[in-house]
PDB file with one MODEL, atoms N, CA, C and O in Angstrom:
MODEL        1
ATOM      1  N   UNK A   1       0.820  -1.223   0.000  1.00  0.00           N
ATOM      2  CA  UNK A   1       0.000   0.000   0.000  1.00  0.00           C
ATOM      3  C   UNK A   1       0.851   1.269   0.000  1.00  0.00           C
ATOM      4  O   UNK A   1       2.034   1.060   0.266  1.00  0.00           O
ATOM      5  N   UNK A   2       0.550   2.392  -0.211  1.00  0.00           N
ATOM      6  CA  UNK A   2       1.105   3.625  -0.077  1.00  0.00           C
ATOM      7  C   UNK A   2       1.336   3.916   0.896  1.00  0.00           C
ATOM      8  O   UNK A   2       2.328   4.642   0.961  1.00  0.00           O
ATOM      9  N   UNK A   3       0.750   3.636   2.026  1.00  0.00           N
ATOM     10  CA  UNK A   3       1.316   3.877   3.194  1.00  0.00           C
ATOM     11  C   UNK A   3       2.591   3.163   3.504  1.00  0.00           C
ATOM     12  O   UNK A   3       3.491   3.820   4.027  1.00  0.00           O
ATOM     13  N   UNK A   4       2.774   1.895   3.244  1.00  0.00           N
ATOM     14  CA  UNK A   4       4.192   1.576   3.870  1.00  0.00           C
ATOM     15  C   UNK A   4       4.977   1.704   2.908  1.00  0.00           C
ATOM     16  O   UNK A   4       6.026   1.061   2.940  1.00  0.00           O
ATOM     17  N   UNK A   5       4.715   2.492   1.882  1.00  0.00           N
ATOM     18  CA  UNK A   5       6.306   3.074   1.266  1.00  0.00           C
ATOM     19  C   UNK A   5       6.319   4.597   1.750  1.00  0.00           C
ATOM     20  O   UNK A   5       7.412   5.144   1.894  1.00  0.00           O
ATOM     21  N   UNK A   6       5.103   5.320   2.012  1.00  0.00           N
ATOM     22  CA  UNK A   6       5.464   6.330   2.318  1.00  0.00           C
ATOM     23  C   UNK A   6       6.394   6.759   4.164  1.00  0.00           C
ATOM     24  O   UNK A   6       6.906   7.737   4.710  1.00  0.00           O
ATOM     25  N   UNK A   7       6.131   5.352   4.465  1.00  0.00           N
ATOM     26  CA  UNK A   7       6.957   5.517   5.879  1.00  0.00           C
ATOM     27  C   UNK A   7       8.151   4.911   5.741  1.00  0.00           C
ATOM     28  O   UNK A   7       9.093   4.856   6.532  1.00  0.00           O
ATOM     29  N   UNK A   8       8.017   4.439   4.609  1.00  0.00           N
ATOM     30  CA  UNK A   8       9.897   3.447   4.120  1.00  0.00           C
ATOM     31  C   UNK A   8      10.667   5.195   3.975  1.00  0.00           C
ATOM     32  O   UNK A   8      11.556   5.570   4.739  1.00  0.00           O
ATOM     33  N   UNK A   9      10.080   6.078   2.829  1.00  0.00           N
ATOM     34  CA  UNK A   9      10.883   7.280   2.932  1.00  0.00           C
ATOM     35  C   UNK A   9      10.638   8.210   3.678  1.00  0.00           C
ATOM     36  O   UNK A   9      11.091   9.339   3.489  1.00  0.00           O
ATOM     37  N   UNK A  10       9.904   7.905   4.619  1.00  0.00           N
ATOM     38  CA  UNK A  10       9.911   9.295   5.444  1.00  0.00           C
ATOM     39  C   UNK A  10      11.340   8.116   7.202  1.00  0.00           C
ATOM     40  O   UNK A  10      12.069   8.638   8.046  1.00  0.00           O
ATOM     41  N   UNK A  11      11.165   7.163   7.038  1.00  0.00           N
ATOM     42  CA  UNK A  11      12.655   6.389   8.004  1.00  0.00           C
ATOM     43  C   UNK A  11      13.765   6.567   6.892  1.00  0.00           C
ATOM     44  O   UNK A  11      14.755   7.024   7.464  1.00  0.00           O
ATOM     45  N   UNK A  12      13.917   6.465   6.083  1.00  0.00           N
ATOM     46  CA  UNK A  12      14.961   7.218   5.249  1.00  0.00           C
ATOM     47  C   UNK A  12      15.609   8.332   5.437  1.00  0.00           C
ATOM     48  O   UNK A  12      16.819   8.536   5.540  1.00  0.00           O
ATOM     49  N   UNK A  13      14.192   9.453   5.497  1.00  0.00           N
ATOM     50  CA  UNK A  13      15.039  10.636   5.193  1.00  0.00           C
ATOM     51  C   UNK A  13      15.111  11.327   6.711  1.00  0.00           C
ATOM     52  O   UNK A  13      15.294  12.545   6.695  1.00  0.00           O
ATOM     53  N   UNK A  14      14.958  10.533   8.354  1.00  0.00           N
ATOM     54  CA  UNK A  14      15.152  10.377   9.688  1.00  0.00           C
ATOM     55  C   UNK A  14      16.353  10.091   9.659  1.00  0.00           C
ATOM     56  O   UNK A  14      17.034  10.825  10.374  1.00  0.00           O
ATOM     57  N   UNK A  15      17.253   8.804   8.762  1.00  0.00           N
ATOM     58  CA  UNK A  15      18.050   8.104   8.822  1.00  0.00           C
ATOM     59  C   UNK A  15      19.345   9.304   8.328  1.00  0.00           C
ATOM     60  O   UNK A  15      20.476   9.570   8.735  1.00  0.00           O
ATOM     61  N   UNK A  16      18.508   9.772   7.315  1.00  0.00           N
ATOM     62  CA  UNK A  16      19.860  10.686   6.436  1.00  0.00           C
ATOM     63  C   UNK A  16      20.066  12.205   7.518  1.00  0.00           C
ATOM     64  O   UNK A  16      21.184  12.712   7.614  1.00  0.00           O
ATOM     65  N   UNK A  17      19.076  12.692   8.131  1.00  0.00           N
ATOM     66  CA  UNK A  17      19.240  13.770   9.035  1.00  0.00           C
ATOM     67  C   UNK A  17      20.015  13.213  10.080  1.00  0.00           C
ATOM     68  O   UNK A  17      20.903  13.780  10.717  1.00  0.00           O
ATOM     69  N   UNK A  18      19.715  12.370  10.168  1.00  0.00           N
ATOM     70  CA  UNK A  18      20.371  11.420  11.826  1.00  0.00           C
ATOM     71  C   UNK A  18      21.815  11.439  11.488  1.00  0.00           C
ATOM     72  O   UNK A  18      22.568  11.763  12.407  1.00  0.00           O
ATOM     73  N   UNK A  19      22.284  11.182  10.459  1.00  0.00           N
ATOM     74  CA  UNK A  19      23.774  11.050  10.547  1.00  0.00           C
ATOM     75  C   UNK A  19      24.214  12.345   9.696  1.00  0.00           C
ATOM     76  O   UNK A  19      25.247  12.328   9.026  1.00  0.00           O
ATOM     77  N   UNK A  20      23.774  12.928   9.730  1.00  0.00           N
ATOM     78  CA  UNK A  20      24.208  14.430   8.703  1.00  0.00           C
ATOM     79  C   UNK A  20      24.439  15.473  10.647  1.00  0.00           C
ATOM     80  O   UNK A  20      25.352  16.238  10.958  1.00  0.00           O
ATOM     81  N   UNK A  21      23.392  15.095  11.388  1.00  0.00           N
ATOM     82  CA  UNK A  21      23.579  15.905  12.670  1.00  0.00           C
ATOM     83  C   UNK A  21      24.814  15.573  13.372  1.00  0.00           C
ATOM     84  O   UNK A  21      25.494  16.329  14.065  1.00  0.00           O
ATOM     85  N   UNK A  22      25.077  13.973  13.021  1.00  0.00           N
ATOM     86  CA  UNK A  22      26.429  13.242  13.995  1.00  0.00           C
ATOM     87  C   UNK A  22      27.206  13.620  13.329  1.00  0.00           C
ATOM     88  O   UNK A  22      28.141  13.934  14.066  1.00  0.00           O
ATOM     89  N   UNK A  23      27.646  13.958  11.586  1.00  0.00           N
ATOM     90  CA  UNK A  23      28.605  14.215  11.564  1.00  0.00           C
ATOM     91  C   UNK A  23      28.904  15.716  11.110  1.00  0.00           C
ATOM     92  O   UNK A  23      29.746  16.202  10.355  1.00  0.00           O
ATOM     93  N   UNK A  24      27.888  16.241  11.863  1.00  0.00           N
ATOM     94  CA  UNK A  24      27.548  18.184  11.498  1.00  0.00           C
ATOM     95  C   UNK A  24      28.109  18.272  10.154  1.00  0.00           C
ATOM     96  O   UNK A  24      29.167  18.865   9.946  1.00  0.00           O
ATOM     97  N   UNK A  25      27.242  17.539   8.976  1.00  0.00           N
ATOM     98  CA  UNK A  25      28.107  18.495   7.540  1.00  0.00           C
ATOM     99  C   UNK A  25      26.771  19.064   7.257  1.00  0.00           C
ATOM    100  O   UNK A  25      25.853  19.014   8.075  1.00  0.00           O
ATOM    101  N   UNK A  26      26.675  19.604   6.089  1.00  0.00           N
ATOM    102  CA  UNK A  26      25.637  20.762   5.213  1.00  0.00           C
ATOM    103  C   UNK A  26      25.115  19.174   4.057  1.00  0.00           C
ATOM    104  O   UNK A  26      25.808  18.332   3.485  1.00  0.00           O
ATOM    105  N   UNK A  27      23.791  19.357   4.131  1.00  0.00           N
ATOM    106  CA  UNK A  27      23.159  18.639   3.246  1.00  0.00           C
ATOM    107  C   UNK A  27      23.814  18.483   1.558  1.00  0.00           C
ATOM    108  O   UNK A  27      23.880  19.413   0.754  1.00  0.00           O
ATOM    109  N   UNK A  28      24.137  17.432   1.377  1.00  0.00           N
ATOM    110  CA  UNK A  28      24.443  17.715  -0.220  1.00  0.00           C
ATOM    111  C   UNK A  28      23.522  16.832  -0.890  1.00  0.00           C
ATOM    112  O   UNK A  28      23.505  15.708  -0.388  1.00  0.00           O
ATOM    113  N   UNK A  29      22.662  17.020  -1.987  1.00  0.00           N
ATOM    114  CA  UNK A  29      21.637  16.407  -2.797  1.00  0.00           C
ATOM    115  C   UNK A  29      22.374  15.315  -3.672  1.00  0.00           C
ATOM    116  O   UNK A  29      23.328  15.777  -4.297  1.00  0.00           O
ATOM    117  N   UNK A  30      22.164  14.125  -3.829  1.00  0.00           N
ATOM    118  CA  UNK A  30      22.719  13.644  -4.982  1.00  0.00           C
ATOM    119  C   UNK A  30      22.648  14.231  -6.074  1.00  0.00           C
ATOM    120  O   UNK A  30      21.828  15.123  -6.292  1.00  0.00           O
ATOM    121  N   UNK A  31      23.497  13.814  -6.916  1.00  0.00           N
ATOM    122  CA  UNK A  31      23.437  14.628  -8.414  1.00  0.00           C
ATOM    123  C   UNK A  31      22.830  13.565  -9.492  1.00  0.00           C
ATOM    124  O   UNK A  31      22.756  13.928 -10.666  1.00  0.00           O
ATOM    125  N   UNK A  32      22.362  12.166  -9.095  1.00  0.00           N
ATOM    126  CA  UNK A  32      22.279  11.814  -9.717  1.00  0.00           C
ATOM    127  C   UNK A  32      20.371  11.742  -9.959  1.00  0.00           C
ATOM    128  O   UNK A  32      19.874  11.149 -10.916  1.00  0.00           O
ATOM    129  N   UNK A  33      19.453  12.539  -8.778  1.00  0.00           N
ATOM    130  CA  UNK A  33      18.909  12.976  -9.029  1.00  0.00           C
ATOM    131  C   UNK A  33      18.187  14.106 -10.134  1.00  0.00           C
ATOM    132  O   UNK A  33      17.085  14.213 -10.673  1.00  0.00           O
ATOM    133  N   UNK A  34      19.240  14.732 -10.135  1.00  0.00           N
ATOM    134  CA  UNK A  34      19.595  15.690 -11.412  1.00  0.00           C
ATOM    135  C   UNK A  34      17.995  16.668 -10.756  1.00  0.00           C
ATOM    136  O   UNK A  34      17.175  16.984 -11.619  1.00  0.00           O
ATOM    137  N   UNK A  35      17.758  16.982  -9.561  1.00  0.00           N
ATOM    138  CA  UNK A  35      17.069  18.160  -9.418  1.00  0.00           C
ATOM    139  C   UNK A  35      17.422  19.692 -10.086  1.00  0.00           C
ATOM    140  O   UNK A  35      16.688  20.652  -9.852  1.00  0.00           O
TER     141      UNK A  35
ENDMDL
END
């Protein structure tokens, strides 16, 4: 269902803040996103 992918990326993007705070850097976007 949509719901359990939408909580697969919202523990994702917990996961990616969580270690961006431990290792205090500045967010960098993948590029292979190509936003």
């Amino acid at each position: 269902p949509k719901k359990v992918a939408l909580v697969a990326c919202m523990r994702k993007l917990l996961t990616i803040l969580n270690a961006m705070l431990a290792r205090r850097t500045a967010w960098k976007p993948p590029v292979a996103l190509g936003a």
